[in-house]
C-alpha positions as CSV (number, residue, x, y, z in Angstrom):
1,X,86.6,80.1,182.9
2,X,90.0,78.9,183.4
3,X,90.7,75.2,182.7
4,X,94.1,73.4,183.2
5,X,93.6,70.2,181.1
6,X,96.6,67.5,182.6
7,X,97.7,64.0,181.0
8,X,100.5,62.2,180.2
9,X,102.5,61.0,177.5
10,X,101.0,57.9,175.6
11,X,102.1,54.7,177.6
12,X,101.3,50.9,177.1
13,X,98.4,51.4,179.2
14,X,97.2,55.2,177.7
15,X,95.4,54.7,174.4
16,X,94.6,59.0,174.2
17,X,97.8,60.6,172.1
18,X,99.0,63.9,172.7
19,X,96.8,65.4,170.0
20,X,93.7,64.6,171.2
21,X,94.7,66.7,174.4
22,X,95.6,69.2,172.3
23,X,92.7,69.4,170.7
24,X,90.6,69.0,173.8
25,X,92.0,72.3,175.2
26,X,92.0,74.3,171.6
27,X,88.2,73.2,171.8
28,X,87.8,75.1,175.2
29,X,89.5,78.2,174.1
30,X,87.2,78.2,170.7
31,X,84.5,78.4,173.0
32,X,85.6,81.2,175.2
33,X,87.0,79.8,178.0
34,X,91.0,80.0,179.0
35,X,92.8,76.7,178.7
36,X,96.4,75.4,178.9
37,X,97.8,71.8,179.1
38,X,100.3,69.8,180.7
39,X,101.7,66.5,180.0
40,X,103.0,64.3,183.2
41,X,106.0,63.3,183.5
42,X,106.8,59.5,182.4
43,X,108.1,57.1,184.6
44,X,106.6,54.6,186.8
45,X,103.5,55.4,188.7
46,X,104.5,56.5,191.9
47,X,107.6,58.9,190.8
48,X,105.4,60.2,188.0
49,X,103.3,60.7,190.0
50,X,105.3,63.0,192.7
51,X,106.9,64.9,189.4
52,X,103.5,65.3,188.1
53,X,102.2,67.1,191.3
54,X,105.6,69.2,192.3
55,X,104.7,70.8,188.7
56,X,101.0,71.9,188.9
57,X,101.6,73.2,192.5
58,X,104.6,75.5,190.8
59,X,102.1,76.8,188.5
60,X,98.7,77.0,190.8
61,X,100.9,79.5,193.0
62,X,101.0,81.6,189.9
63,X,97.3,81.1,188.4
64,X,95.1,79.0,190.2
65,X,92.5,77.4,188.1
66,X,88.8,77.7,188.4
67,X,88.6,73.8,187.5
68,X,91.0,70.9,186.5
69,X,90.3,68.2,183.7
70,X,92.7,65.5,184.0
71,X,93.1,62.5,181.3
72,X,94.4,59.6,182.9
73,X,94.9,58.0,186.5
74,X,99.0,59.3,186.9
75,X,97.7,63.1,186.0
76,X,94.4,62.5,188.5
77,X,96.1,61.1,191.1
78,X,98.7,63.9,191.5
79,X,95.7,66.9,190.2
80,X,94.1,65.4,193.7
81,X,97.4,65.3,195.9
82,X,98.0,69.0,195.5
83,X,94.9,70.5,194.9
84,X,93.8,73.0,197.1
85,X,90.7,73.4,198.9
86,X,87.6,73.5,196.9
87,X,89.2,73.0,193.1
88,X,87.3,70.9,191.4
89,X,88.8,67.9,189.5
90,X,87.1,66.4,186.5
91,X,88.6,62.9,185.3
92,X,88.9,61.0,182.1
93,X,90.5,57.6,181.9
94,X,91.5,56.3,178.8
95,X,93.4,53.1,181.0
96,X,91.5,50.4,183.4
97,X,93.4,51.3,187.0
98,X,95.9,49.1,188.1
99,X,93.3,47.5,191.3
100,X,90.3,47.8,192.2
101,X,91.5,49.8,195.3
102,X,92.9,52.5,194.0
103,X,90.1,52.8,191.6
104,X,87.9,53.3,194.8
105,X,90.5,55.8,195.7
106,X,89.8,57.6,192.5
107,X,86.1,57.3,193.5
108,X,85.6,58.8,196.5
109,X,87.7,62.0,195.8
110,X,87.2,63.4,192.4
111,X,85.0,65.3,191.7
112,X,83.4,64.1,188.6
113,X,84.2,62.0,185.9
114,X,83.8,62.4,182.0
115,X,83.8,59.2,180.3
116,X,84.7,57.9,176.9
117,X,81.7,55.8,176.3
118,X,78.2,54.8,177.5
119,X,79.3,51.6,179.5
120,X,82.3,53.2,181.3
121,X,79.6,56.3,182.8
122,X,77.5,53.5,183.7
123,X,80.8,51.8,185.6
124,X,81.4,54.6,187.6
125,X,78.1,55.9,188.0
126,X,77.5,52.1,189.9
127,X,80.4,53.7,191.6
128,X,78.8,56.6,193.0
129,X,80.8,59.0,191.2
130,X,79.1,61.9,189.5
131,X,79.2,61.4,185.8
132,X,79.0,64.0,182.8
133,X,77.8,62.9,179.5
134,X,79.7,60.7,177.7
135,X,82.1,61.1,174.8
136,X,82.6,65.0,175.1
137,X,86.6,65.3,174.0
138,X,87.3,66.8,171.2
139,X,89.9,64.2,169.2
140,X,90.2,65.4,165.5
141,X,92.9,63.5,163.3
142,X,96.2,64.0,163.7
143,X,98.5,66.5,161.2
144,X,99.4,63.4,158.6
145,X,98.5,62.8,155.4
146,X,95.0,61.1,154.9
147,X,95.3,57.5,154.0
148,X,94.0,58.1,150.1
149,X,96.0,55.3,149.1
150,X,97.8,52.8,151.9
151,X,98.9,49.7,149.2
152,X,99.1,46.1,151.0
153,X,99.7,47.6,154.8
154,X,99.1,45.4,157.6
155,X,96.8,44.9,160.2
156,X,97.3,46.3,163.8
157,X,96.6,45.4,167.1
158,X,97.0,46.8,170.6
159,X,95.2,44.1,172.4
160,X,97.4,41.9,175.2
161,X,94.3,39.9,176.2
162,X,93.0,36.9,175.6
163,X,91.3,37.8,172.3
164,X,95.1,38.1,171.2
165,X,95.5,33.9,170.9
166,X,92.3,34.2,168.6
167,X,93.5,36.8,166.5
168,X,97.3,35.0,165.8
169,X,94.9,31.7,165.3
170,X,92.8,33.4,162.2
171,X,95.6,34.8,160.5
172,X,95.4,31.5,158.3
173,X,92.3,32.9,157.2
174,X,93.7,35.9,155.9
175,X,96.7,35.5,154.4
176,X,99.7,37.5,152.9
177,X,99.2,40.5,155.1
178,X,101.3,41.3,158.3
179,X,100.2,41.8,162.2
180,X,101.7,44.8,164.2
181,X,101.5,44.4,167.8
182,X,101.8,47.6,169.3
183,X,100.6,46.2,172.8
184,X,103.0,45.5,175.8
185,X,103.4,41.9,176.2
186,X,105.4,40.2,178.7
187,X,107.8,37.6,178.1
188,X,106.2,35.0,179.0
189,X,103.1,35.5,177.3
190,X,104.9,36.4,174.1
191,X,106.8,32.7,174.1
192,X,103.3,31.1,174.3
193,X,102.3,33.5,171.4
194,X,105.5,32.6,169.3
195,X,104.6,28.7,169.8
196,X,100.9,28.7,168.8
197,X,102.5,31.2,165.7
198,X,104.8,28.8,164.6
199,X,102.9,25.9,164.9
200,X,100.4,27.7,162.6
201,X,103.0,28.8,160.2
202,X,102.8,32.9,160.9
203,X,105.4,33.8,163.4
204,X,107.1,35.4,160.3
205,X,104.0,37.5,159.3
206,X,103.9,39.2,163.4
207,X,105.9,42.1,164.6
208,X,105.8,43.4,168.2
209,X,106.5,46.7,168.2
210,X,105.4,48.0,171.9
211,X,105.6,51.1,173.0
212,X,106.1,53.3,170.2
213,X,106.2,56.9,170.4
214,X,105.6,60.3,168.4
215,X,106.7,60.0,164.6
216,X,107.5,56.2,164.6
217,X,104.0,55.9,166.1
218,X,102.3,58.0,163.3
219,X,103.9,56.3,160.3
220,X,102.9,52.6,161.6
221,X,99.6,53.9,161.7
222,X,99.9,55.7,158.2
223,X,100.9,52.2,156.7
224,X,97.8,50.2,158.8
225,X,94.9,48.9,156.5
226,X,93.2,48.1,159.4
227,X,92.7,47.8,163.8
228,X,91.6,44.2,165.6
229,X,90.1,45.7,168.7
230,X,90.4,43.4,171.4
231,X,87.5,42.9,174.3
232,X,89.8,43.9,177.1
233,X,90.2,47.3,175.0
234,X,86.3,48.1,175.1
235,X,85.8,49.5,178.4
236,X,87.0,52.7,177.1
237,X,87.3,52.2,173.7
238,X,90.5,54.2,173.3
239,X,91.9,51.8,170.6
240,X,89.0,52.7,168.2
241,X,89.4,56.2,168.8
242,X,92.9,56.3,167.8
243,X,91.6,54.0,164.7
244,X,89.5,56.1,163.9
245,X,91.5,59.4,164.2
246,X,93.7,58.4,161.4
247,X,91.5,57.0,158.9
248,X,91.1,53.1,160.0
249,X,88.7,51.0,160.1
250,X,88.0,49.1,163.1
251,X,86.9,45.1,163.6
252,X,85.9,44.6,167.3
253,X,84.0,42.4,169.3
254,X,80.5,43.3,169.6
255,X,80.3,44.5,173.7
256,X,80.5,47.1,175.5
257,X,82.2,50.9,174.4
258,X,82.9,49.5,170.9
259,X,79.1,50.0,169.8
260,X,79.3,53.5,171.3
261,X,82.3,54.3,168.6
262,X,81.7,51.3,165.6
263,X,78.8,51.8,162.6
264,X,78.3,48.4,161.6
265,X,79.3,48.3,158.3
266,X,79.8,51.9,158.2
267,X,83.1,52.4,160.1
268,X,83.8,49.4,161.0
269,X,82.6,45.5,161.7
270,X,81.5,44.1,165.0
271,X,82.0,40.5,165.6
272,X,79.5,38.3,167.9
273,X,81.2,37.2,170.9
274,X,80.6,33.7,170.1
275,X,81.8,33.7,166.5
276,X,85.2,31.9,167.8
277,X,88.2,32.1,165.5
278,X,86.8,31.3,162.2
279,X,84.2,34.1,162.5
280,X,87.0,36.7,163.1
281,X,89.2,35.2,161.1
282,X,86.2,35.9,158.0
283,X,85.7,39.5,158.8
284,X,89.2,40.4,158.8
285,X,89.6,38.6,155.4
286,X,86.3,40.1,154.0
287,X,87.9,43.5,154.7
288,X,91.4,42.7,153.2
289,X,90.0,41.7,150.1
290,X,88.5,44.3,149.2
291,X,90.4,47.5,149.9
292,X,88.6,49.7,148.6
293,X,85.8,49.4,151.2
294,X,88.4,49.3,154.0
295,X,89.1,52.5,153.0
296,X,85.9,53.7,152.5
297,X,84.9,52.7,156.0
298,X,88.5,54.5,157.2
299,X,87.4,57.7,156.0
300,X,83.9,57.4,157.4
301,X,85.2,56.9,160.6
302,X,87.5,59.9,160.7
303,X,84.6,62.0,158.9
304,X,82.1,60.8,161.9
305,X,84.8,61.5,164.5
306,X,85.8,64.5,162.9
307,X,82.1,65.2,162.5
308,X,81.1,64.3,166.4
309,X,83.7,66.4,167.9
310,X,83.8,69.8,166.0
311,X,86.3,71.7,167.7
312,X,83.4,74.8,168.6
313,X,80.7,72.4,169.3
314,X,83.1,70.0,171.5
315,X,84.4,72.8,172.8
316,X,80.9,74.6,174.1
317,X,79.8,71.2,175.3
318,X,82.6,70.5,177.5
319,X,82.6,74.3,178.8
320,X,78.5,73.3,179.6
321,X,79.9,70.6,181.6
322,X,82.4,72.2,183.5
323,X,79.9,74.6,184.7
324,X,77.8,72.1,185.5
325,X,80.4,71.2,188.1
326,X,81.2,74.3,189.6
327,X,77.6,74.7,189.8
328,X,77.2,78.2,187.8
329,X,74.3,78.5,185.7
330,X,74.7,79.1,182.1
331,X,73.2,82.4,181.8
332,X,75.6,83.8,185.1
333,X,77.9,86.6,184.2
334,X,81.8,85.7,183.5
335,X,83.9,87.5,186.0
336,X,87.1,88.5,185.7
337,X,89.5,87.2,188.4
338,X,89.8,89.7,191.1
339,X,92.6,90.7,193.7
340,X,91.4,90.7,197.7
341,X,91.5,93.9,199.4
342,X,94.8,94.4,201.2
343,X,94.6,95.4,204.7
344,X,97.2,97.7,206.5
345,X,99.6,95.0,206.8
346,X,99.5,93.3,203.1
347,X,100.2,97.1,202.1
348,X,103.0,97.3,204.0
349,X,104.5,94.5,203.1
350,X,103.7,94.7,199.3
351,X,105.8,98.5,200.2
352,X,108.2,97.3,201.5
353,X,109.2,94.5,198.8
354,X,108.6,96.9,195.9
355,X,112.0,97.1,195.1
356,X,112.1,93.1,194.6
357,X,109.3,94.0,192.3
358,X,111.6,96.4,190.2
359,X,114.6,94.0,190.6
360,X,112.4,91.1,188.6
361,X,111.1,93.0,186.4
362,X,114.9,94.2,185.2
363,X,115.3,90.9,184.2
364,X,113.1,91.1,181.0
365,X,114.0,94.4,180.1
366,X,115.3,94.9,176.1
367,X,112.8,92.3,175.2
368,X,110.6,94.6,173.1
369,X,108.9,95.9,176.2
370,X,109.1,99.4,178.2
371,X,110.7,99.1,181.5
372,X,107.5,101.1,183.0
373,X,105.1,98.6,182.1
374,X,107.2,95.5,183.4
375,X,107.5,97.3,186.6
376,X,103.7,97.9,186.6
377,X,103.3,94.2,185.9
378,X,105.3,92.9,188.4
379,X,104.0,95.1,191.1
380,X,100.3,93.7,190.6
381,X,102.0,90.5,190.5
382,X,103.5,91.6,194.1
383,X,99.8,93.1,195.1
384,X,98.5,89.5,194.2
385,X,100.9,87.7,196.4
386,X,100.6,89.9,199.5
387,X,96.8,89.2,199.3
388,X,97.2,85.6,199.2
389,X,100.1,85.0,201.8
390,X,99.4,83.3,205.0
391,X,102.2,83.4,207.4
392,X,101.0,80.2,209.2
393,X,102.0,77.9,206.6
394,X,105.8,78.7,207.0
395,X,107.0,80.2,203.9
396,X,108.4,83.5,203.9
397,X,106.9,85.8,201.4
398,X,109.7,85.9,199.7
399,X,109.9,82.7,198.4
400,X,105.9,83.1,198.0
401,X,106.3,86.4,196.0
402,X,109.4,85.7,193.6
403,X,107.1,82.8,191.7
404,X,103.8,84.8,191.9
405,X,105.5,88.0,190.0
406,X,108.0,86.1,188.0
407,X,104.0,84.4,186.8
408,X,102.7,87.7,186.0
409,X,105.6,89.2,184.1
410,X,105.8,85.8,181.4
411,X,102.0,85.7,181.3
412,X,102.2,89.5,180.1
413,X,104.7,88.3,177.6
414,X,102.8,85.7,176.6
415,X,99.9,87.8,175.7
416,X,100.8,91.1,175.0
417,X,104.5,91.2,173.5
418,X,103.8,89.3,170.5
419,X,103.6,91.4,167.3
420,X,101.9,88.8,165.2
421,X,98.8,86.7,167.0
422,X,99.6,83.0,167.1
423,X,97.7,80.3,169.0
424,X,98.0,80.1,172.5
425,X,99.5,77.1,172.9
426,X,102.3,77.8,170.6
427,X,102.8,80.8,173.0
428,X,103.1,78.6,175.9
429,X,105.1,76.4,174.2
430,X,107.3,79.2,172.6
431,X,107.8,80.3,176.3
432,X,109.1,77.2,177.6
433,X,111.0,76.4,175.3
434,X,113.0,79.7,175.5
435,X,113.5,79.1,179.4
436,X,115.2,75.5,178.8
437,X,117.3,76.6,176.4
438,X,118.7,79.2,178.6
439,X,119.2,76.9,181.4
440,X,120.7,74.9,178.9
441,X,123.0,77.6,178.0
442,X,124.1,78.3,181.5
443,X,124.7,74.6,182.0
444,X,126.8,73.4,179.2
445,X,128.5,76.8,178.4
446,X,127.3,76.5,174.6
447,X,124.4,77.2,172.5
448,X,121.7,74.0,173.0
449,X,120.4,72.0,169.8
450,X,116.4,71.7,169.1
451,X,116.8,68.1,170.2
452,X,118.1,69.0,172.6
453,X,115.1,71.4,174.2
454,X,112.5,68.6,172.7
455,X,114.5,66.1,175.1
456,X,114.8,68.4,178.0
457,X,110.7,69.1,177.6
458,X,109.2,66.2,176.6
459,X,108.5,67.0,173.1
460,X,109.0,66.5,169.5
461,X,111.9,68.3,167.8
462,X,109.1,69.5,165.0
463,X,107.6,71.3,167.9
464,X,110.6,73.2,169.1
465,X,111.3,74.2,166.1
466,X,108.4,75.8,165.0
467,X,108.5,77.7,168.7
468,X,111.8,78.6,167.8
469,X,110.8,80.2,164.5
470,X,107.2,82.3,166.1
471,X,110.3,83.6,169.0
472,X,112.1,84.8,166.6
473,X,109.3,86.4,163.8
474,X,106.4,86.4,165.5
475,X,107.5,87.8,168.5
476,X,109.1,91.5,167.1
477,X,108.3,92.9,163.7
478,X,110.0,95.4,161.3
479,X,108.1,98.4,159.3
480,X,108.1,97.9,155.7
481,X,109.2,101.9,155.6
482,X,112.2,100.8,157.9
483,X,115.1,102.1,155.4
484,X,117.6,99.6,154.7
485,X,120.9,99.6,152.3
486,X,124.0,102.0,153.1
487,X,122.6,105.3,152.5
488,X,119.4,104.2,154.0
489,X,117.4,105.0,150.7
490,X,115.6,101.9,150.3
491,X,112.4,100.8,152.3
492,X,112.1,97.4,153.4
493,X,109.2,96.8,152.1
494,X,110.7,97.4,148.7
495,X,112.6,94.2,149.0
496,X,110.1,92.1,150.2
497,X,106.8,90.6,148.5
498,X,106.7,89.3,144.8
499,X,103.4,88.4,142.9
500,X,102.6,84.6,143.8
501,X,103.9,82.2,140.2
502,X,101.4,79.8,141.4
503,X,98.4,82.6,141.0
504,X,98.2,81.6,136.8
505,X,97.6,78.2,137.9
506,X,94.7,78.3,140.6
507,X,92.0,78.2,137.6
508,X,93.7,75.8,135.7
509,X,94.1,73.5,139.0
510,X,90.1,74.2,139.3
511,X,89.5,72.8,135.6
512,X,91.9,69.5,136.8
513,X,89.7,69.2,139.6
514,X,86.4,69.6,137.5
515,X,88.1,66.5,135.1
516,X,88.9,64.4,138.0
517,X,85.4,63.8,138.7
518,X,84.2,62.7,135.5
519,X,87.0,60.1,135.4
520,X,86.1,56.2,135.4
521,X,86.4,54.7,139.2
522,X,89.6,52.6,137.5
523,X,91.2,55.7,135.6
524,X,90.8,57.6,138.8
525,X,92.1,54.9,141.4
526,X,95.1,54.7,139.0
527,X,95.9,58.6,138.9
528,X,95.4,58.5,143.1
529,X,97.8,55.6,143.1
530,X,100.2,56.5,141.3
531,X,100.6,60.3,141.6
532,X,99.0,60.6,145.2
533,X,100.1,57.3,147.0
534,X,103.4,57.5,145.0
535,X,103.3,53.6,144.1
536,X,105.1,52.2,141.2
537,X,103.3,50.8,138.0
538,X,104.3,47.8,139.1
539,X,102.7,47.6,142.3
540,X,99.8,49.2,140.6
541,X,99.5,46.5,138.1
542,X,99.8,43.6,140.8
543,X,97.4,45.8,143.4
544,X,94.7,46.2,140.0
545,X,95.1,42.4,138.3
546,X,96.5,44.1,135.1
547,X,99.7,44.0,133.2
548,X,102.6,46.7,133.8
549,X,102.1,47.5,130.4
550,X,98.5,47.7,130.0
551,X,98.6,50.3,133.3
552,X,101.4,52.4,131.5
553,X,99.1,52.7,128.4
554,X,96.3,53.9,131.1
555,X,98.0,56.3,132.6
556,X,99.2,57.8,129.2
557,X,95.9,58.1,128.0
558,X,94.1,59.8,130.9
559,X,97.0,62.4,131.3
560,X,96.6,62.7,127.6
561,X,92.9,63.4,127.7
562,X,92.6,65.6,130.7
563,X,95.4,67.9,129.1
564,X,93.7,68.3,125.9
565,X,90.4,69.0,128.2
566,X,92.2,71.2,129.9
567,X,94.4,73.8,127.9
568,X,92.2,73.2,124.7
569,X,88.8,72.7,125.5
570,X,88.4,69.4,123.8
571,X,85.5,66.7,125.1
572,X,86.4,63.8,127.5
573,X,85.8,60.3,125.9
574,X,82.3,59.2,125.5
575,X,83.2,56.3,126.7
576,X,84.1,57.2,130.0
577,X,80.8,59.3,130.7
578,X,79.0,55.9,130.1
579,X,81.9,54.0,133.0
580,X,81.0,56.7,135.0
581,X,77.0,56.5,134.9
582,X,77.7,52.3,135.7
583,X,80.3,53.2,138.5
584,X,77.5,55.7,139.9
585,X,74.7,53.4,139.3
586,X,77.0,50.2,140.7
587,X,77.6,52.4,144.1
């Protein structure tokens, strides 16, 4: 099964980041399907829209998909534009649409909808839209550092609603700690925020900070202690997902998705609809003040989440669904796409453009591949688009052809001319990023810069680098007997390797580890605090109610203790096994 998975980049209205749909299409291929993703153009609607759709027909002429999954109403809305007859399209919308016409629109022609939560499949069930079972998406944590340690923080919120003048109203209630408003607020609005702020004595504790992106993105949510989930927020519940996938805690009101996605008192806190200020105001505070159970209810959120949406698992789930829509049982056969029969004229015209065939397939020659076998590609590529053509739509084939092989020849490179295995969609990425940074080079007349290519494509420069580095190791490979030095009497691989100086420490790091967890819940938060959340003795002190001092004389004697533990066998403190049996039984 072949999936193309579409979205677009996070907006002030998308709430799903660019991992999750990452990790919604690595959860296909884990189950054995074929997968590859697309992010839309931004923009506003209607030219994103346009850009959106000009893309995927470019790539359907290629490789059509057997089904399309598309995350949001920009990437459905052009998926359904340029979709050809009988392709499914299976939506997911992390954003309310913009009216309630155009989500009719969206109603009556897709095909299905997968939704984030219990209350949005009963929304567009009511609609008459075929719904699949609910919260199916694979959305693992994000490649940061887990929030062991996150100090003071501050509290974040992407609500724009009216639960936003109750939030700003509470802060009294929990003071010292900042709000981040990640939510796009007009102007308007905002002054009426400032005034009610000011005249409460917090404008100086709030930062608005909409529309933030990639790495800037990431670290606000590093820093955050905890999420205020607004009510306008919980159709979907995309703001506790995002929580959630990076280790915070959640407070929402108590309706709708939030109690498909919110332990109470596990992962999070619901609060009544009717509890007003004061009652939101309390929870917040509760949590603040005692940080080590905000974190603990951070980590069991991104455990559960991590837990609900196990990449094989998600991934077989969702394939189950998509079959569902294309109506092929689950015991049916895979088959392997096949080319139509050409008749008498499709052979003569694949004949007579073979040397086009030949022509494209020069182009990739001394890339680490025979000659022979890119011809061979390329004329199945050719054989492909003969069978397809239809003179009545006015193109002539060869404008039909040139894409169709051109498709063939960098989807053998793609999986066949790499000399390591890497993941797929560093292979796509790999592949895109080497054809914009030789447009680039034709353009400009010199060699482009990685921010450059992440600018041109959409994506972070951390990204094209790393596709820069498999293109140029992963992609060719040298023998280790490949003789190197002047007279050629060295091998290669008699310059490479070394024995690992980190292999002496592995069972030492295993005894550390052993003596961490007989450590006293105040030794330990100390050693995590200082050494893992790299926070001062000062801050330490202030964070723990003790003196600088006294925390120095801590930290001296547990380093002290474990090393002697450690390198010469010598007993732990008494004392501390008797801290630890009253931590354990205090838990």
């Amino acid at each position: 099964m072949f999936v193309h998975v579409v979205s677009r980049p996070l907006s002030d209205a998308t709430h799903l980041p660019r991992s999750g749909i990452r990790a919604l299409t690595e959860s296909i291929r884990h189950a054995g399907g074929e997968a590859t993703f697309d992010m839309a153009p931004a923009g506003d609607i209607a030219a994103a829209v346009t850009a959106c759709g000009d893309q995927l027909l470019a790539q359907w002429r290629e490789h059509t998909p057997e089904i399309v999954h598309t995350v949001g109403v920009v990437a459905t809305l052009a998926a359904l534009r340029v979709r050809p007859d009988q392709l499914p399209v299976v939506g997911t919308f992390d954003e309310n649409p913009a009216s309630a016409r155009l989500e009719e629109e969206l109603a009556q022609q897709v095909d299905a909808v997968l939704p984030l939560s219990t209350t949005e499949q009963q929304r567009w069930r009511h609609a008459g839209v075929r719904t699949l079972a609910a919260g199916a998406l694979a959305m693992p944590a994000p490649a940061v550092d887990h929030p062991i340690v996150r100090g003071h923080g501050h509290v974040l919120s992407l609500s724009t609603g009216p639960g936003l003048e109750n939030l700003i109203r509470s802060m009294p209630l929990w003071t010292g700690t900042r709000l981040v408003l990640l939510g796009h607020i007009s102007a308007q609005r905002l002054s009426s925020l400032q005034r009610i702020a000011e005249e409460l004595g917090v404008w100086a504790r709030i930062d608005h900070r909409p529309g933030l992106r990639g790495a800037a993105r990431e670290a606000i949510w590093r820093d955050a202690l905890l999420l205020v989930a607004g009510a306008e927020g919980a159709r979907h519940a995309g703001q506790v997902l995002e929580a959630a996938a990076h280790g915070v805690a959640a407070v929402a009101i108590a309706q709708q998705a939030h109690l498909d996605h919110i332990v109470p008192g596990a992962t999070g806190v619901l609060v009544e609809p009717g509890a007003g200020v004061r009652g939101l105001g309390a929870a917040v505070a509760d949590l603040l003040h005692d940080p080590l159970r905000c974190r603990g209810m951070g980590s069991a959120a991104l455990v559960r989440m991590q837990t609900l949406h196990e990449t094989p698992g998600a991934g077989q789930r969702l394939v189950s669904l998509y079959q569902q829509v294309l109506g092929v049982s689950e015991a049916a056969p895979r088959r392997a796409p096949s080319t139509a029969p050409l008749t008498e004229d499709r052979s003569r015209l694949a004949i007579d453009y073979m040397p086009l065939a030949r022509q494209l397939a020069q182009r990739y020659a001394g890339r680490g591949q025979r000659l022979d076998d890119l011809i061979q590609v390329a004329n199945l590529g050719l054989v492909r688009a003969a069978s397809r053509f239809d003179p009545a739509m006015g193109t002539e084939f060869h404008s039909f052809a040139v894409p169709t092989i051109l498709g063939e020849l960098r989807r053998h490179f793609r999986d066949h001319a790499w000399a390591a295995r890497v993941p797929r969609s560093l292979q796509e990425v790999t592949l895109k990023v080497q054809k914009a940074s030789d447009e680039l080079r034709v353009t400009r007349g010199q060699e482009p810069t990685p921010s450059e290519v992440a600018e041109r494509l959409g994506l972070l420069e951390e990204e094209v680098l790393q596709a820069m580095q498999a293109l140029g190791e992963a992609m060719s490979s040298k023998s280790l007997d490949h003789p190197m030095g002047g007279d050629g009497d060295e091998a290669f691989g008699d310059l490479v390797g070394e024995l690992d100086p980190d292999l002496e420490y592995v069972e030492m790091r295993e005894a550390v580890r052993s003596a961490l967890r007989q450590l006293p819940q105040r030794e330990r938060e100390i050693l995590l605090m200082r050494f893992y959340g790299e926070q001062t003795q000062s801050q330490i002190a202030q964070a723990l109610g003790l003196s600088q001092v006294h925390v120095s004389r801590l930290i001296t004697r547990t380093l002290a203790a474990l090393r002697e533990h450690v390198t010469d066998d010598v007993p732990l403190p008494r004392s501390w096994q008797s801290e630890l049996r009253q931590d354990r039984r205090a838990a």
